[in-house]
N, C-alpha and C positions, 0 to 999 in steps of 0.2 A: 412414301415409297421412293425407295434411291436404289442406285447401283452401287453405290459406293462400302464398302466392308463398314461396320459401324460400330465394332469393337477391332482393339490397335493388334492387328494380329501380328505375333513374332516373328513370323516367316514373311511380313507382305511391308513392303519399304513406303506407300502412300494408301492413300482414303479410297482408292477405287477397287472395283472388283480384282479380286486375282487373276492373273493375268501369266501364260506359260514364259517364264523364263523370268519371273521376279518370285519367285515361292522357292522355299526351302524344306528339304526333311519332311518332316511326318508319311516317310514311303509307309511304312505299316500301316498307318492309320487309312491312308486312303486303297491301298488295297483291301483291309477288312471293309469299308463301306462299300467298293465296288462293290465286293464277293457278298456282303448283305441283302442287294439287290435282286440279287438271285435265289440267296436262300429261299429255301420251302418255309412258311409261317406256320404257325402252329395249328390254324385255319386249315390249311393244305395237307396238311399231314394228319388229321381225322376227317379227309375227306371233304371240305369243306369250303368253297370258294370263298374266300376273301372279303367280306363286303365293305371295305373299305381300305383307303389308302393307306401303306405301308410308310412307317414314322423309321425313321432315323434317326438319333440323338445325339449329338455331339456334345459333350459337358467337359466342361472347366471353369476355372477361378475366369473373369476379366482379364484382359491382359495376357490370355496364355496361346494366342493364336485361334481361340475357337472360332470365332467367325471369318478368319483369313483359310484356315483349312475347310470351312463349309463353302466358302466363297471356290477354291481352286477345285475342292469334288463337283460342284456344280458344275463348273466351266467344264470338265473330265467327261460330264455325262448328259452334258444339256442336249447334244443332238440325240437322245434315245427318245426326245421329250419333242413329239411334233409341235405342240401347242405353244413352248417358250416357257422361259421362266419366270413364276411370281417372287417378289419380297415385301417382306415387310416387319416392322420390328415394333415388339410388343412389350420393350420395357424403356422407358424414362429416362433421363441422364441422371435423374438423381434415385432411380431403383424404382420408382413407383410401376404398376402395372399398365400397359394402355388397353384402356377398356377395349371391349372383343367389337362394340360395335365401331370406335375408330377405326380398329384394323380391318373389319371386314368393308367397309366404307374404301377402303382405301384399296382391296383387293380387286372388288366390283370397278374400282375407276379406272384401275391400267388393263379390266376386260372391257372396259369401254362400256360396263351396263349401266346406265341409270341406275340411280339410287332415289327414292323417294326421301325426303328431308326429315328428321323426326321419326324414323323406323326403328324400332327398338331392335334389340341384341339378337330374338329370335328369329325375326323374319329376315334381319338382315342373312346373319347364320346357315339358312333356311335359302335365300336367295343363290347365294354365294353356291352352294353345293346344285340349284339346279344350274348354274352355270356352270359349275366343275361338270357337271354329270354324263356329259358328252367329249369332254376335249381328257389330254392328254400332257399335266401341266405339271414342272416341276416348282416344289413350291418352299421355300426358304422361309423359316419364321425364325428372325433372328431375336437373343435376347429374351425371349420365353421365361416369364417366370414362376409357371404353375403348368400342371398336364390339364386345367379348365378351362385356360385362354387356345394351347392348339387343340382341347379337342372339339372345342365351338368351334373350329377352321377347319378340321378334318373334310375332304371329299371324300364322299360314300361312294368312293369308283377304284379301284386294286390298278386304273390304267396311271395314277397319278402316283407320285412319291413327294412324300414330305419330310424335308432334313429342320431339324429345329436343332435350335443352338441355344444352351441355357446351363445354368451354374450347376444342377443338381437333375435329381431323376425326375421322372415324369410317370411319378406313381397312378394307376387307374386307367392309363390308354393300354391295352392288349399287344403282345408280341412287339415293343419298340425293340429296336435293334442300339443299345448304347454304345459309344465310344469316347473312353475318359482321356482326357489330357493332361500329359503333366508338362516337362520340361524338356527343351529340345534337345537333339543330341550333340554332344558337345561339337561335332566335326559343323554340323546344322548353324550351333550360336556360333561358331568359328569364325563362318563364311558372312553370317551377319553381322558380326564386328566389322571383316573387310568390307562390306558394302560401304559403310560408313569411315571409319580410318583411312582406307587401302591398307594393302597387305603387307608394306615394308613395316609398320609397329608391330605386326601380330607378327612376322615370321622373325624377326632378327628377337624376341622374346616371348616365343611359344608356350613357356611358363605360367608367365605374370599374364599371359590372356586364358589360358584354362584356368587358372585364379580367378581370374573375374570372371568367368564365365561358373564356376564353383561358386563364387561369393552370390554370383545373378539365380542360381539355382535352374539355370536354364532357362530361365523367365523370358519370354520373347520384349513385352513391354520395358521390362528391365534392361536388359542387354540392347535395347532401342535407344534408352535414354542416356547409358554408358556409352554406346555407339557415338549418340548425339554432341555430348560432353567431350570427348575425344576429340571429333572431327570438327569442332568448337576452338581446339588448342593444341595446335599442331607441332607444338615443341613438348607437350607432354608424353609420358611414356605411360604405356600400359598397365604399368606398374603401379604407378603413379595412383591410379584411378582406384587399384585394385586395395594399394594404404590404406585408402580414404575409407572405402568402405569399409575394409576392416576396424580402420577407429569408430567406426559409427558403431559398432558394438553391437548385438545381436537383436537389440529390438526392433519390431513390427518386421513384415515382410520385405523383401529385398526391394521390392517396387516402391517399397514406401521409403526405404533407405536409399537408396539412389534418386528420387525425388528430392528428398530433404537436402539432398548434396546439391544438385543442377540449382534447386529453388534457393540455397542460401549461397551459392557463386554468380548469381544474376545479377545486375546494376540493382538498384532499389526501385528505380522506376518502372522498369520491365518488371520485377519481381514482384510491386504491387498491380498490374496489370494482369498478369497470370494470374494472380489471388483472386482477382475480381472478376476475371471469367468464368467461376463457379457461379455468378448469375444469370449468364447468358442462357437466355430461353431455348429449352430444347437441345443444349447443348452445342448452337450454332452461333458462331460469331461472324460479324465482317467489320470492316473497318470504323463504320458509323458507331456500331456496340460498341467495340473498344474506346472507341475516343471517349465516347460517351462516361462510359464506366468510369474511366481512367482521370475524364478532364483533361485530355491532351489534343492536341490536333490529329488529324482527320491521315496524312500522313504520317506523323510520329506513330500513329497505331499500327497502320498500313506496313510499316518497315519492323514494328516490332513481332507482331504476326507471323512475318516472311521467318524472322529469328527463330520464332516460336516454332515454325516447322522444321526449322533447319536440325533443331535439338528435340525433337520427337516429339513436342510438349502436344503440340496442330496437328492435324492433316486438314491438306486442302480437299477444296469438293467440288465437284465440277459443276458450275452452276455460271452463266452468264457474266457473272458482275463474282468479284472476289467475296466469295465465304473459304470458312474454316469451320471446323468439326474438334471441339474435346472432345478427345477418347474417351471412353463410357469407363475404363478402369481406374482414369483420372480425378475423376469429379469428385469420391470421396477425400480426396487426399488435398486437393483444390479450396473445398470446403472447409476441411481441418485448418489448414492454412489461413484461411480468407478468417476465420473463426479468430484462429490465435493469433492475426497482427492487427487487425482493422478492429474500430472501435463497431458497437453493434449499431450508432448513429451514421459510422460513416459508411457502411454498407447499405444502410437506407437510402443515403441520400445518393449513395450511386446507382443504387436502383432506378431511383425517379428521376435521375438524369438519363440514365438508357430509357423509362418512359416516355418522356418528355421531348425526349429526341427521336423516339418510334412517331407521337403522334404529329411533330413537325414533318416529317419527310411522310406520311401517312396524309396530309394536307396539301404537299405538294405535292404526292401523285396524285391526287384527286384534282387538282386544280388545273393543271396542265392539260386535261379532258375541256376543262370548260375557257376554249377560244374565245367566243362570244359573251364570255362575261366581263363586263370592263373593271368591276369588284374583284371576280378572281385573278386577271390580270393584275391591278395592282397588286393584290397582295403574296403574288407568285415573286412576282418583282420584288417585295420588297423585302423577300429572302434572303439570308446567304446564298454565294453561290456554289455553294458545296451543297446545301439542302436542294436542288433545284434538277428536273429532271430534263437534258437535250427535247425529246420529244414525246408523245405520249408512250411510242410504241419501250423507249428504256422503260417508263415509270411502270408499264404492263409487267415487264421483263425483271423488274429489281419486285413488283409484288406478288409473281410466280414465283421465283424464286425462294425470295423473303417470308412465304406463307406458312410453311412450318412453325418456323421461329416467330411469328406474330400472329398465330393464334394461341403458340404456347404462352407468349407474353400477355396475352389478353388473360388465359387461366392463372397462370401466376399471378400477375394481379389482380385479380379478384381473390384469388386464395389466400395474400398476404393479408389483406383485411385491414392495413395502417393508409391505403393508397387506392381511398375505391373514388374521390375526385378523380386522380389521372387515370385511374380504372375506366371510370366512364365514359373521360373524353377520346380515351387509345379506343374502344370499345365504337363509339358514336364515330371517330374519324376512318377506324378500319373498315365497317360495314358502306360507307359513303364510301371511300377509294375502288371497294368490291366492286358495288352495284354499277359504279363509273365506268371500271373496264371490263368485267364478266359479265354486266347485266343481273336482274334480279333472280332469274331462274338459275343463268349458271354457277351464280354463289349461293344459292338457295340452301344447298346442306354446311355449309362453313356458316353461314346466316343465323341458322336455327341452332345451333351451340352457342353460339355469339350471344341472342337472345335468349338464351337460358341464364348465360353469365349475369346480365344484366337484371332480369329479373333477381338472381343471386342478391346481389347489391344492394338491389332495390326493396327485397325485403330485410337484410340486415339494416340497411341504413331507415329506414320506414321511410321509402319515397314513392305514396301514393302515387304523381302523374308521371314516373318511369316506370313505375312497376305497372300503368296501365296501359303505358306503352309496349312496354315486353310482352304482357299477355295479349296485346292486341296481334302484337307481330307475329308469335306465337301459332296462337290460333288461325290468321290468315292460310298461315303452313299447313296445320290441323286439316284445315277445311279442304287445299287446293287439294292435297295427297288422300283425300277419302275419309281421313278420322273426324267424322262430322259431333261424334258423340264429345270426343277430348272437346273438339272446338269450340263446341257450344258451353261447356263448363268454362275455359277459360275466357269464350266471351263475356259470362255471365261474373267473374272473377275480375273483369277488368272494369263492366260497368259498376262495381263496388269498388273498385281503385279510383276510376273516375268521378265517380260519386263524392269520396273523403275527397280528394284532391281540389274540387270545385272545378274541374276542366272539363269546360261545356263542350270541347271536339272531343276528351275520348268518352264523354256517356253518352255524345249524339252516336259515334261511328260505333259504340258496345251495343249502342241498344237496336240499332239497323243488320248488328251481324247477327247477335241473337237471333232476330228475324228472317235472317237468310238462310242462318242454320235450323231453325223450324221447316224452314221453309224444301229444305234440301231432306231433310227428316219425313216428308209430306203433310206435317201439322199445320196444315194452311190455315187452320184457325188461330194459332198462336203467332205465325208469320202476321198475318193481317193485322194482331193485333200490337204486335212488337213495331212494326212498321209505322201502325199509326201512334207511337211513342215517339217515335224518332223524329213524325212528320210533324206533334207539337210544337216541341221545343224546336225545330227548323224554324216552323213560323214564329214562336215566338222570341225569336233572335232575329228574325227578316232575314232568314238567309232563303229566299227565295229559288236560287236553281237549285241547290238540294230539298226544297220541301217538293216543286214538280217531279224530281226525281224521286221522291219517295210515295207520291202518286200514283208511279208506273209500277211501285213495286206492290204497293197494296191488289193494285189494280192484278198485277201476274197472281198472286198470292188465292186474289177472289175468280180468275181464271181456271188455275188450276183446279179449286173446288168446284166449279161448275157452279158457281153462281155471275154469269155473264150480266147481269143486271147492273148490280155492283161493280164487276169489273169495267164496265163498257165510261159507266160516270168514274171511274179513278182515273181513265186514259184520256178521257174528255177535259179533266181538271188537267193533268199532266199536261195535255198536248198544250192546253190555256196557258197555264205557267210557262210556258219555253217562250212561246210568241210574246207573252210580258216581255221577258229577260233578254229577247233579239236572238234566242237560240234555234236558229233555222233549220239546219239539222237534227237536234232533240226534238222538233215539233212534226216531223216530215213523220222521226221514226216512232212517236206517241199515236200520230194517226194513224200510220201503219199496223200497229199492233190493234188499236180500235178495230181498224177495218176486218182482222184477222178474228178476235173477239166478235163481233157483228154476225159475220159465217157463222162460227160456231151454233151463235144461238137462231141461224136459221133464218136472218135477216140480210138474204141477198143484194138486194138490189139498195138499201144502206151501206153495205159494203163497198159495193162497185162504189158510190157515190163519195165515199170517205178514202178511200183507195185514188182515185182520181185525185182528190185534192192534197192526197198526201205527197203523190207524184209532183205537182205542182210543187210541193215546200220542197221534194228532194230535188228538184231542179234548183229551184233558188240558192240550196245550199250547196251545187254541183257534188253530191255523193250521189257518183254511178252507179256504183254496187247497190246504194239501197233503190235506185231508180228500175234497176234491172231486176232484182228482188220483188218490186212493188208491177211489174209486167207482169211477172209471172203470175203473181197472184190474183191481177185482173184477169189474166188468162182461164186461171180455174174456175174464177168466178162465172163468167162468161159462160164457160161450159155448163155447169149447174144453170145457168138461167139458158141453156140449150142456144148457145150465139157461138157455135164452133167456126165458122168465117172471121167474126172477129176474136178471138183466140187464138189463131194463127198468128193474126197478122200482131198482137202483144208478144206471144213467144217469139215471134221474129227479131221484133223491138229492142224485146233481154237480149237477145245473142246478138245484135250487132252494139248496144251497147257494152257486153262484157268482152266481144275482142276488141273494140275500140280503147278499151278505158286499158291501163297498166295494171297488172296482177298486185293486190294490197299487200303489205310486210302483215303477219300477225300480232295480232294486238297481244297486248299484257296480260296476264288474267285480272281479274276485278280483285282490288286491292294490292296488286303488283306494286304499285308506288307506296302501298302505305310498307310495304314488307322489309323494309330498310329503315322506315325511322325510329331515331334513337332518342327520345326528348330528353331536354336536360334544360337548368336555366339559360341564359342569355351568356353568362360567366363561360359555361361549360361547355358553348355548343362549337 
């Protein structure tokens, strides 16, 4: 989601929105889109209210101004629009489509709605419109490359307008209102030559610039990069410009013919740097990319960059720390290029140096988080100091920023297929930087595409303990966000990864979720019996505080069935196990739940008895909360055995223990920690 225009509009001089008094020409155009506004639909005219939002379409080639014109109609009419304006853009730097569930992920976030992680295309779809369905929102889909992608976006409310920008029509949406774009008018390109020149070359040879403006065909991109080239070489004439292109001779489009001109008057070194930004993910570059690509220093990019905008080639974007944006009409032309000079090895290996250099600085934002590690400290240190971030809050700042562009580079590389090592480790080092400064929840939906990739990998490559990792990761997600059915298949999917793999934590931790996800299913017979799977192999590994913990779960498992017999000795053995292991706390809240079991089954006065003494362990281990928890429950108990004197004076106990104690942060959900790892060898990690 940007403000920034994302196709190089002819009329708009930089990357951001349009803006009143940098926009050129197309009067017509934007008064027919007013006046469509108002038009009667075909809905309205048999009578018919409306049941959904009114489309607008704006179509032309790349390059022809279409998203700077949809950019200045919006600014023209946003205040009709109480709710503000959405954007977002639904096609690729390299044409692909971006699935409807990105884009609508991405709509819900600038409404500020939660998004549940792993929600497929419909409900997101589905979500998205009961948020529309009250407000009053205008809503830009820039780059559309099919009427399936906006009409999965359409709000079902006539109080919203939605302008879409896209190469061609938008067959199968009802009543869209089109407006086609060709080429500016010449007085239009005139004025945009002088932005760039100034007007002493255009006026003392008013000819030789409606020539070029002739030869441009009114191309806004075109007559940007002629601009550019001009205002490049201040002793050239007009004329000059306008030879040139003529000797280029009639083939391809004018944009590509003026291209070919700036691209072969460029140093070599610049010239191969432009070539190689047809890799840059997502179509974002900053200084690190370039260098990277290029193999040049970190300023030498930095300065060629700034070049790069000067001549049309960049825009800048407005983001904290210096990015740039190729033009969406660029990339093909970039690519042709990068095709026809570079060997097809050495576009590899500049790939895997922009990887290679993503997950260096990908290790120092992550590392700058961890003060207290004397390991991470040195090895932050023993960085360049160009990889290396001032404080934690830049490395937050350069990986908000940076997120586009390094999730796009996480997809690209797994889709290239020659580079799924550095795939892995970009992949393992981005989800650790996330979880570092968002937290697990708040990366949670960038998270779970992340671990789709990897699984990707993991099964091309056949690597059993990633891929049981993926699916583990996976499914944690599955489970938190309600798809208890997905989750339990791919738990069941991993403890078959973990199985080949021979990796004793992920069939212990496959074969405990399994049973969690029974257990959440209410198959408390399959839970109990899954659990005590998982509780073997604990013990027969000695891993001791996970086999009493797995105690506790049997123990809730034979709870919930109503067999408190059974449950009563699982929480007995649990509580046993923690006091082994010095776990004062685990054993406080083993007998608490005994104690809570005990009630059930009608055995009062064992309760109070076992409640008591768990009070005692939650004292030792000073947890307030569970000590004021454990009053309460002596409280009720107390009551049933008819002692409301002393039941008073326990709920007292709770309440001056819980204003006394500080209110808790909330905890993680169960499995939270695992939700981020990425296994890989020792090599990898």
């Amino acid at each position: 989601m940007t403000d920034q225009a994302v196709d190089t509009g002819g009329v708009q001089l930089s990357g951001h929105a349009a803006t009143e008094g940098h926009f050129l020409g197309r009067t017509r155009e934007l008064k027919e889109l007013c006046a469509d506004i108002e038009r009667a639909g075909l809905d309205t005219l048999s009578g018919k209210k409306a049941p959904r939002a009114r489309v607008l379409l704006i179509a032309g080639r790349p390059g022809s101004g279409r998203t700077a014109l949809a950019e200045e109609f919006v600014r023209q009419v946003a205040e009709r629009y109480r709710d503000g304006v959405l954007r977002v853009r639904l096609g690729e730097p390299d044409g692909t489509p971006v699935p409807v569930e990105r884009a609508a992920r991405e709509l819900l976030a600038a409404l500020g709605r939660p998004v549940p992680p792993g929600a497929g295309e419909e409900d997101l779809s589905a979500t998205l419109r009961a948020a529309l369905a009250e407000r009053r929102v205008l809503l830009l889909l820039d780059d559309a490359a099919g009427a399936d992608q906006v009409d999965a976006l359409l709000p079902d409310t006539p109080e919203c307008l939605v302008v879409a920008v896209s190469a061609g029509p938008l067959t199968g949406i009802s009543d869209v209102r089109p407006c086609t774009l060709g080429g500016l008018d010449t007085k239009s390109a005139l004025d945009l030559l002088t932005r760039h020149t100034g007007s002493v070359r255009i006026t003392v040879d008013p000819r030789s610039a409606e020539g070029l403006v002739e030869a441009c065909q009114g191309h806004p991109a075109a007559l940007i990069l002629a601009g550019g080239w001009l205002a490049a070489r201040p002793k050239s004439a007009v004329a000059d410009l306008a030879k040139q292109l003529h000797a280029e001779g009639g083939d391809g489009s004018p944009l590509s013919r003026i291209f070919r001109l700036v691209h072969a008057t460029l140093p070599s070194a610049a010239a191969r740097i432009l070539r190689l930004l047809s890799l840059a993910p997502a179509g974002l570059v900053d200084p690190h990319t370039a260098s990277a690509l290029a193999g040049c220093s970190i300023g030498a990019a930095r300065t060629t960059l700034d070049d790069f905008v000067a001549l049309g080639l960049l825009r800048t974007v407005a983001a904290p720390l210096p990015q740039y944006e190729v033009p969406g009409c660029l990339q093909p032309l970039l690519r042709t290029a990068a095709e026809t000079h570079e060997r097809p090895a050495e576009l590899q290996l500049a790939r895997a140096r922009m990887l290679e250099r993503t997950v260096r600085l990908l290790q120092s934002c992550r590392a700058i988080t961890e003060t207290d590690n004397p390991q991470a400290r040195e090895k932050l240190q023993g960085m360049p100091r160009a990889l290396r971030f001032a404080t934690p809050r830049a490395a937050a700042d350069w990986l908000r920023a940076r997120r586009p562009a390094l999730l796009a580079s996480a997809r690209l590389a797994v889709a290239d297929g020659e580079l799924d090592t550095l795939a892995r480790r970009l992949m393992s080092q981005l989800v650790r930087a996330m979880v570092a400064h968002f937290g697990t929840q708040g990366a949670a939906p960038d998270l779970y595409g992340i671990h789709q990739l990897v699984l990707d990998v993991a099964e091309r490559r056949d690597l059993p303990r990633e891929k049981a990792a993926a699916l583990l990761n996976l499914a944690d997600v599955d489970a938190r966000t309600g798809r208890t059915a997905e989750a339990l298949v791919r738990y069941r999917a991993a403890l078959d990864a973990g199985r080949e793999a021979n990796d004793p934590y992920a069939t212990g931790r496959a074969m405990e979720s399994v049973g969690g996800a029974h257990l959440e299913l209410a198959d408390y017979d399959r839970a109990a019996d899954w659990f005590g799977r998982a509780l073997a192999q604990r013990q027969a590994r000695d891993e001791r505080a996970d086999a009493a913990r797995l105690y506790g779960r049997i123990a809730t498992a034979h709870t919930y069935a109503g067999r408190y017999g059974e449950a009563q000795r699982g929480w007995r053995a649990a509580a046993a196990g923690h006091r082994k292991n010095g776990d004062v706390a685990a054993a406080a809240r083993a007998l608490s739940e005994l104690a809570r079991v005990q009630e059930y089954a009608g055995r009062p006065e064992e309760s109070l008895r076992t409640c008591q003494e768990a009070v005692e362990w939650a004292g030792r281990a000073d947890d307030t909360r569970l000590q004021a928890a454990l009053q309460l429950r002596l409280a009720d108990t107390l009551e049933h055995l008819d002692d409301p004197a002393a039941a008073r004076l326990h709920r007292a106990a709770a309440e001056r223990i819980l204003e006394e104690s500080p209110p808790d942060r909330d905890p993680e959900p169960e499995h939270g920690a695992n939700a981020c790892e990425i296994r890989s060898t020792p090599a990898e990690g």
